[in-house]
Legacy VTK file of the C-alpha trace (Angstrom):
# vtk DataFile Version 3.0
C-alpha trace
ASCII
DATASET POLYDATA
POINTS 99 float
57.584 13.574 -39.125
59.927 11.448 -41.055
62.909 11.983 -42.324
63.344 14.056 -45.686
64.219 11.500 -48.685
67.406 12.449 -50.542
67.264 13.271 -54.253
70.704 11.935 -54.877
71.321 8.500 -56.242
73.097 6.050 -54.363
75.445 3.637 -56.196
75.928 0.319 -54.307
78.774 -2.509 -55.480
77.870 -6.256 -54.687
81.506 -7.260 -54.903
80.704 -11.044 -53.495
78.588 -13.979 -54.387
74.952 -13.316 -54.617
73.625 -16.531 -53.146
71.387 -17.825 -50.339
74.177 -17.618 -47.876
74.546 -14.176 -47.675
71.134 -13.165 -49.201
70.016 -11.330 -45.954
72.920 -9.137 -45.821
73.069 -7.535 -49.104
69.152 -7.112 -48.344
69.721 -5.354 -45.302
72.631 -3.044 -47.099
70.004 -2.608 -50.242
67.007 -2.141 -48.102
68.944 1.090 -46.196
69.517 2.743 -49.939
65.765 2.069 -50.967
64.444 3.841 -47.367
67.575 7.195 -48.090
67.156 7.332 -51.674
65.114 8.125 -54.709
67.281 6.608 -57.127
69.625 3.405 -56.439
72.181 2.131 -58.910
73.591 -1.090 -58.083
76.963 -2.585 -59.994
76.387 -6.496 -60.617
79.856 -6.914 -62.461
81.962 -8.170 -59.330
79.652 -10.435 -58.462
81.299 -14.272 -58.371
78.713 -16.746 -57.851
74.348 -16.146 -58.103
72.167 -18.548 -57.516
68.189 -18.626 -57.416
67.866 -16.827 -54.068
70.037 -14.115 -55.854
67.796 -13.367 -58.712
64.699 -13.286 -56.460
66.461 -10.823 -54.508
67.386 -8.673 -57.471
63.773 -9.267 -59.223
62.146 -8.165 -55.976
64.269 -5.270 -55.704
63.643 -3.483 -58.929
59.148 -4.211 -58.299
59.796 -2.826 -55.058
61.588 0.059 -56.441
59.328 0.606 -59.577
56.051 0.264 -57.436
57.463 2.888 -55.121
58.008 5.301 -58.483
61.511 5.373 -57.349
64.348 4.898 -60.009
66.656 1.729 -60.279
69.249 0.709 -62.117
70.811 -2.865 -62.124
74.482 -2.966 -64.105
76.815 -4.403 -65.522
75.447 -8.255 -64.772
78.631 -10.439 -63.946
78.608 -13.742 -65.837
77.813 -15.785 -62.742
73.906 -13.792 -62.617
74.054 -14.512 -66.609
74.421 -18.243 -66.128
71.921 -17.698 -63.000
69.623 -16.340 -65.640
69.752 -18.675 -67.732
69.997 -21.512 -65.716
65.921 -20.357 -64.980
65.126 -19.884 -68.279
64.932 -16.027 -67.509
65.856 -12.692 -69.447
68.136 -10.407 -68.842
65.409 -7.727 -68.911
63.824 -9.050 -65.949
66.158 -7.380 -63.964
68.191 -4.513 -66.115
66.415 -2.357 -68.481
68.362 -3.999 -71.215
67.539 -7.174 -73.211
LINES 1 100
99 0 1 2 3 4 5 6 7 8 9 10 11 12 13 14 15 16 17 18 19 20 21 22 23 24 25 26 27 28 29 30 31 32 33 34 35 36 37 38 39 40 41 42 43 44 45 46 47 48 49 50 51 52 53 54 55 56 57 58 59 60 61 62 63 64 65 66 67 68 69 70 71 72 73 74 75 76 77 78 79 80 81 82 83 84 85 86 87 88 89 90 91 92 93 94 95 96 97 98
């Protein structure tokens, strides 16, 4: 049998560049939270530099997440994923619930 999934959220900080360099990483840390939890929060404001790889990561993350039915929350978006945003022509809404 597997493991019972917690019911408690689990609030991850990316408090580094979100960029093709280090794109597997925060994966892997993200990936562990999706497999323990129901609900994941993650905290976007400390991150310093996002680039396309970033966004894909993030995008991918919340359709995971909502195609599982679990919950997910993507906050406070730094500047940098802003600017990532728009450098794609993209909405904010893509990846946070707000617009």
């Amino acid at each position: 049998m597997g493991r019972k999934k917690q019911i408690n959220k689990n609030n991850i900080e990316i408090d580094t560049s979100l960029s093709i360099f280090n794109a597997a990483s925060i994966h892997e840390k993200i990936k562990e939270a999706y497999e323990q939890y129901d609900s994941i929060e993650i905290d976007l404001k400390d991150i310093t530099d996002c680039d396309t790889a970033g966004i894909q990561l993030l995008y991918s993350l919340k359709k995971s997440c909502l195609d599982a039915g679990k919950e997910i929350s993507l906050i406070n978006p730094s500047d940098a994923v802003i600017s990532a945003l728009e450098r794609m022509s993209m909405s904010l809404n893509l990846i946070t619930d707000k617009g």
